[in-house]
Structures are given as structure tokens and as C-alpha cells.
C-alpha positions in Angstrom: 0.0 0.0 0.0 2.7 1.9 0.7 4.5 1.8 -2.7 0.9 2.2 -4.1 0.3 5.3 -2.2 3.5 6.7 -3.4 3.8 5.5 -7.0 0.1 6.8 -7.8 -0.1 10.4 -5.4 2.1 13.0 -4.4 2.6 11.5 -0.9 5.6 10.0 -0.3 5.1 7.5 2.1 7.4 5.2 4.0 6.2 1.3 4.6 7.2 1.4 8.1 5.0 4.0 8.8 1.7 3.6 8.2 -0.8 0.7 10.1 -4.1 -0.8 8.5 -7.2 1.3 10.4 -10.0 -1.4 10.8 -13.7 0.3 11.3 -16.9 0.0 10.8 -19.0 3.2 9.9 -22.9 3.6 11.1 -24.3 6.7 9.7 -27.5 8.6 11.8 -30.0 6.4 9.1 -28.5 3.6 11.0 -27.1 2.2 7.2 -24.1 0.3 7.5 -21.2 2.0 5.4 -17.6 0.3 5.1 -15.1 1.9 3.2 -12.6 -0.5 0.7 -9.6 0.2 2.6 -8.2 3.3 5.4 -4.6 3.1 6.3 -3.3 5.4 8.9 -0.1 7.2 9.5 1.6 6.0 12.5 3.0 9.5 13.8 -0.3 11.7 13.0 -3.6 11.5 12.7 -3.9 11.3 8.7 -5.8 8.7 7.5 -5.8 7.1 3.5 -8.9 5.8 2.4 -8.6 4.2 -0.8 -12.0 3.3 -2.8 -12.1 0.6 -5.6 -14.6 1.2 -8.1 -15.1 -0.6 -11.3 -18.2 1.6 -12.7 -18.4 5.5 -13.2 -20.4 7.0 -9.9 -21.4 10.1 -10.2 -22.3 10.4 -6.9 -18.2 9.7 -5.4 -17.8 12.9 -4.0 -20.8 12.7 -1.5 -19.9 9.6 -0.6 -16.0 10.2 -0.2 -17.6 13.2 2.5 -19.9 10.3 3.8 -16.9 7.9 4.7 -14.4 11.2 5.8 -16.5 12.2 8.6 -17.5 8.7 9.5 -13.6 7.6 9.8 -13.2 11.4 11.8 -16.3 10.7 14.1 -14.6 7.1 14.7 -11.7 9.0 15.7 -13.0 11.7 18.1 -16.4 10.2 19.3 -14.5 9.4 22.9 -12.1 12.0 22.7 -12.8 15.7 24.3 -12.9 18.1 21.5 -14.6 21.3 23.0 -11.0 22.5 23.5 -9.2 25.4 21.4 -6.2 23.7 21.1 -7.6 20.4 19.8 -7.1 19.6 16.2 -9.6 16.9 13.9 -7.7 14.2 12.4 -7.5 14.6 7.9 -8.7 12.2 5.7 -6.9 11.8 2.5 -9.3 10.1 -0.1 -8.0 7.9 -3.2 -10.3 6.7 -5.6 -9.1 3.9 -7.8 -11.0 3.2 -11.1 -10.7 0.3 -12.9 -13.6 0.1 -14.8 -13.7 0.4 -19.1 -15.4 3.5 -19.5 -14.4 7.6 -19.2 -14.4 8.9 -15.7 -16.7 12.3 -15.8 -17.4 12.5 -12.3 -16.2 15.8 -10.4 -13.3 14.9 -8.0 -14.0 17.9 -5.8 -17.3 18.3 -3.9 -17.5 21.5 -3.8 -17.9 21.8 -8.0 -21.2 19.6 -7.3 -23.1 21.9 -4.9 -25.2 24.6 -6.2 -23.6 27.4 -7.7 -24.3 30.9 -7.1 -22.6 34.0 -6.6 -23.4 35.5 -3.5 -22.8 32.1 -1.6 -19.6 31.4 -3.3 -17.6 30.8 -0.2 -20.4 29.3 1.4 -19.4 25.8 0.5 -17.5 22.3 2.1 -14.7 21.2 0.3 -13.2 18.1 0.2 -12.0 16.6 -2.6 -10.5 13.1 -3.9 -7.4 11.8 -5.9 -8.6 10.1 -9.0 -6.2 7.3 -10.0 -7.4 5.6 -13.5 -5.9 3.0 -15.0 -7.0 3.8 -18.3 -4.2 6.2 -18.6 -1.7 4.5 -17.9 1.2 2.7 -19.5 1.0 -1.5 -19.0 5.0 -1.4 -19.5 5.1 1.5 -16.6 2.9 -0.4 -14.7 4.7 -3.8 -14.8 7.9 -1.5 -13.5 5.8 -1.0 -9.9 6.1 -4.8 -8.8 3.3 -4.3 -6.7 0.4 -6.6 -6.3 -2.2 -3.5 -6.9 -0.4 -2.4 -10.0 -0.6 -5.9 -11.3 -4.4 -5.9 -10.4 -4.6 -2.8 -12.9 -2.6 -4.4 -15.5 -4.8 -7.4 -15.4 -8.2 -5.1 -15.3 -6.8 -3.5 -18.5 -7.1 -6.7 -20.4 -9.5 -6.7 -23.6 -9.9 -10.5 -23.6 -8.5 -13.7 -22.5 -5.6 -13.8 -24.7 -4.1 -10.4 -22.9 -4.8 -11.8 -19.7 -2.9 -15.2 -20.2 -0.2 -12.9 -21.7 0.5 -10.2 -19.2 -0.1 -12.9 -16.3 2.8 -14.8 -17.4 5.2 -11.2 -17.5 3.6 -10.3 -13.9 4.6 -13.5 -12.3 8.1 -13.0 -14.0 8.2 -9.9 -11.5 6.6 -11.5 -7.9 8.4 -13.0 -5.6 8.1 -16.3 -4.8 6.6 -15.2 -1.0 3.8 -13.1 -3.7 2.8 -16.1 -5.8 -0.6 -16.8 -3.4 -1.6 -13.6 -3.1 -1.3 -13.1 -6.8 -3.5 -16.1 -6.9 -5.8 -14.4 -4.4 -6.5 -11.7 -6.4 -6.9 -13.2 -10.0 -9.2 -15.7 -8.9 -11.3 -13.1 -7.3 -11.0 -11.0 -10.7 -11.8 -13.6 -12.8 -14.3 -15.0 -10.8 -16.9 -15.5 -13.5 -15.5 -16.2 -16.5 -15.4 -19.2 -18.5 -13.8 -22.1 -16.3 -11.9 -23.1 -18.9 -9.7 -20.2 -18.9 -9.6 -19.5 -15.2 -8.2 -23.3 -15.1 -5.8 -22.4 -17.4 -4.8 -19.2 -15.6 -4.9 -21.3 -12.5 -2.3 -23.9 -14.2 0.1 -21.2 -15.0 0.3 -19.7 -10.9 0.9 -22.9 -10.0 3.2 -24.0 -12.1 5.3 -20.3 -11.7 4.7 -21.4 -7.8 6.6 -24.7 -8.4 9.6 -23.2 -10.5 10.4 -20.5 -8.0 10.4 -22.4 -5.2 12.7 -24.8 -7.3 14.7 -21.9 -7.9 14.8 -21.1 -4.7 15.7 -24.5 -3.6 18.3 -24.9 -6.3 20.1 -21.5 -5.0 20.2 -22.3 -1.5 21.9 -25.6 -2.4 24.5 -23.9 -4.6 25.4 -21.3 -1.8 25.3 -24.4 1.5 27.7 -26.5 -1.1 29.9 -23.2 -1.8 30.2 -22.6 1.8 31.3 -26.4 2.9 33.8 -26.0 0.4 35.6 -23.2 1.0 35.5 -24.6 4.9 37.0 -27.5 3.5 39.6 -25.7 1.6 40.6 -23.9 4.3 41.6 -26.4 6.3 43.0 -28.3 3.9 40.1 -30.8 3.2 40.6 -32.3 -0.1 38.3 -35.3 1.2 35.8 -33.0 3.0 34.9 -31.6 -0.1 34.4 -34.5 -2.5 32.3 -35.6 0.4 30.4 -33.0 0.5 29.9 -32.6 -3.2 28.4 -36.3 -2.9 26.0 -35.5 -0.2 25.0 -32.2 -2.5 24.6 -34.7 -5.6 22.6 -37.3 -3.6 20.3 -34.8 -2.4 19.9 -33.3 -5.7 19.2 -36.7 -7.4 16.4 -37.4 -5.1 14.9 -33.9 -5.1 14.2 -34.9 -9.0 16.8 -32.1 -10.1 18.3 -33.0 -13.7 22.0 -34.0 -14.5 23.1 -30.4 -15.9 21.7 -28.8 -13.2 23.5 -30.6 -10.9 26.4 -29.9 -13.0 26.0 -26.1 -12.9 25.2 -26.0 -8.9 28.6 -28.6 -8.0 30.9 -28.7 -10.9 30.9 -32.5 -10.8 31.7 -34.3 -14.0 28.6 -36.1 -15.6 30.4 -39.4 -14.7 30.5 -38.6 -11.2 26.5 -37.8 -11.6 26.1 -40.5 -13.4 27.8 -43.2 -11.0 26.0 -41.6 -8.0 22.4 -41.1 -9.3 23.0 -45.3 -10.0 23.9 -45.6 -6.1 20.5 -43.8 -5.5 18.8 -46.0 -7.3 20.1 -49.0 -5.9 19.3 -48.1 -2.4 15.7 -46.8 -3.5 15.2 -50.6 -5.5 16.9 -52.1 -2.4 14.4 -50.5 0.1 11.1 -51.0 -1.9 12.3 -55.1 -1.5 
């Protein structure tokens, strides 16, 4: 949220330093309003509320003022504010549109009350930022690496074929920790389309899922097998490290990893592979007897 906030406004704003503000809003009719999402700065009283809309609403700004002084009146309601000195806590409101069509909407509230010139000061102002995906860049986008700018890139998508596409460059960019919640969100997105195609867009997070974490896997080994040998080198070791390169191989072999890879991770000949991967084997064949 943080990289969102700062990417997409003019706020700069620093991970560490804002908390999620959980709340539920009843208004006097007693209706039960709850806004997409209010984050709040941890050293003031400034609170983000981002709303997610995926159809033009013409009436935003009355309800961005609906939701500001419900999240202010959750704020104060036990707090004594008859004083001169006290100050009421801002609400900074972020609209983001994904929807197909132009936004018209105003973004201020005050250019949607009645106009006239004696009362032109007479007025309440509060007004939203507008952040539309519609104008902008799916290359710029892909650049963000966050899971909200991959949401837009995704909503952007004319048909099927784009979103098989771009889903394949996005997971190129997530971490492996990122592959479920990316999962999270395109199945909520794609909720009701054909099954077909979400079971094919399924197939493709899963399979990503798999190849990092055998990445991952793969790098970790290299580095363990890297540090034993240099140990062993140091003191002088020669047997220590064909030991350990063994050990490395064997655990490869049984972790399904192929012969070059292997190859690449401990510098083993393919001979050397190939004479312990048979050893494997054996033992497997010998314990199924």
C-alpha cells in the first residue's frame, strides 16, 4: 500500500510508517457503510482511504464526505474536543477506477453543490485523488512490482488472450513469498469467467509457484555446497569436499533435479553424476524389496 500510495499520489510515504485502520461506519439512518480500505499514519492523525470502483459513480464525491466524517467521528467520538487547542484528524481520499469506461465524475465536492454567486464561499470542500488506470502505461505499470499495480494491468485486459499474456510477464516480476496472493486476487478477478480459462490461468500460478520455489531450492543448495567447500579448503580438506559434493549430488538426485543442473550448482563431472544417481537407485530398488 505503501508503494501504491507513493507510486500513484504525491505522498511519499514510507512502509514502516503507516498501520491498517480497521472500522466500521454507522451513519445517523443507521445504514451500515464500510469503506474498501483506510490506512493510517503511525506519527499523526492522517488517514488514506482508498476506494475501488469498477463503474463511473457520479455520486463519489458525496460519498468520499460520507466515509471522511464517519472515519473522523470514529476517531474523536471518545475524545474531548470542546478544547481550542484540539485539532480533527484529515482524511486523504484515493479513488481507484478500474472500470472500461471515461471517468466524468467531479473529484471535488464542492464543484457539485449549487452554484451561485453570492454564496460562493459558502461551500465544504473536500475533494478526492482520482487514479485511473485507463491512462496508464502497461510497461510503466509492470515497472511498480506491486500486487495493486498488477491488479490494474490485469483489469486493462481486452480479452483472455491479454490476460494469459500479461499474467505470465507479472509472475516473472513477484516474488516467490507473492505467488498466493497473486492467486488471491486473479481468482477473485476472474471470478466469473469461462472455467476453462480461469483453469488455465490457475495452471500457469501454480506451475510459476513450483519453478520458484525450485529456484529457490536450487540457490540455496548452490550457496550451502559453496560454503562447505571453501570450509574444507581452508583447512586443507581435499576429502571434506568430495564428500560434501556427494552429499549435495545425492540430495539433488532425489529432489528430481536433472543432470546439468546438478552440473551447474557442484561442478561435478557427468560421470561422477552418473555413478552416483545409480547408487540412488540402488538403495531406492533395495528399500522397496
Amino acid at each position: 500500500m505503501a508503494k501504491f500510495i507513493t507510486n500513484f499520489t504525491k505522498y511519499n510515504i514510507n512502509p514502516e510508517g503507516i498501520v491498517i485502520y480497521s472500522q466500521d461506519y454507522i451513519t445517523k439512518d443507521f445504514k451500515y457503510k464500510e469503506a474498501d480500505i483506510v490506512y493510517k499514519l503511525k506519527e499523526a492523525e492522517i488517514y488514506f482511504l482508498i476506494e475501488h470502483q469498477t463503474k463511473v459513480d457520479y455520486a463519489m464525491s458525496y460519498r468520499i464526505l460520507n466515509y471522511a466524517i464517519e472515519i473522523i467521528r470514529s476517531v474523536v467520538c471518545e475524545q474531548k474536543i470542546n478544547k481550542i487547542t484540539f485539532k480533527y484528524p484529515k482524511v486523504v481520499p484515493i479513488v481507484l477506477y478500474t472500470g472500461k469506461g471515461k471517468w466524468k465524475p467531479n473529484t471535488e465536492f464542492e464543484m457539485c453543490q449549487i452554484r451561485k454567486k453570492e454564496y460562493e464561499n459558502e461551500v465544504i470542500s473536500i475533494k478526492y485523488t482520482l487514479i485511473d488506470i485507463n491512462k496508464y502505461e502497461t510497461e510503466n505499470l509492470l515497472k511498480n512490482k506491486t500486487l495493486l499495480s498488477n491488479m490494474m494491468i490485469l483489469e486493462q485486459c481486452k480479452d483472455n488472450t491479454e490476460v494469459l499474456y500479461y499474467l505470465k510477464k507479472i509472475i516473472k516480476n513477484t516474488k516467490t513469498k507473492d505467488i498466493k496472493n497473486l492467486k488471491r486476487i486473479v481468482m477473485y478477478l476472474y471470478a466469473e469467467i469461462d472455467e476453462n480459462v480461469r483453469n488455465e490461468i490457475s495452471k500457469i500460478i501454480e506451475e510459476s509457484e513450483s519453478e520458484k520455489n525450485m529456484s529457490t531450492i536450487r540457490e540455496r543448495i548452490g550457496i550451502e555446497f559453496r560454503n562447505e567447500r571453501k570450509k574444507a579448503v581452508a583447512e586443507g580438506r581435499a576429502i571434506g569436499i568430495l564428500k560434501t559434493r556427494q552429499q549435495i549430488i545425492q540430495s539433488m538426485i532425489k529432489m528430481d533435479f536433472d543432470d546439468e543442473t546438478i552440473k551447474q550448482v557442484t561442478k561435478a563431472e557427468k560421470e561422477e553424476i552418473e555413478k552416483i544417481r545409480k547408487n540412488v537407485r540402488k538403495s531406492i530398488d533395495k528399500r522397496k524389496k
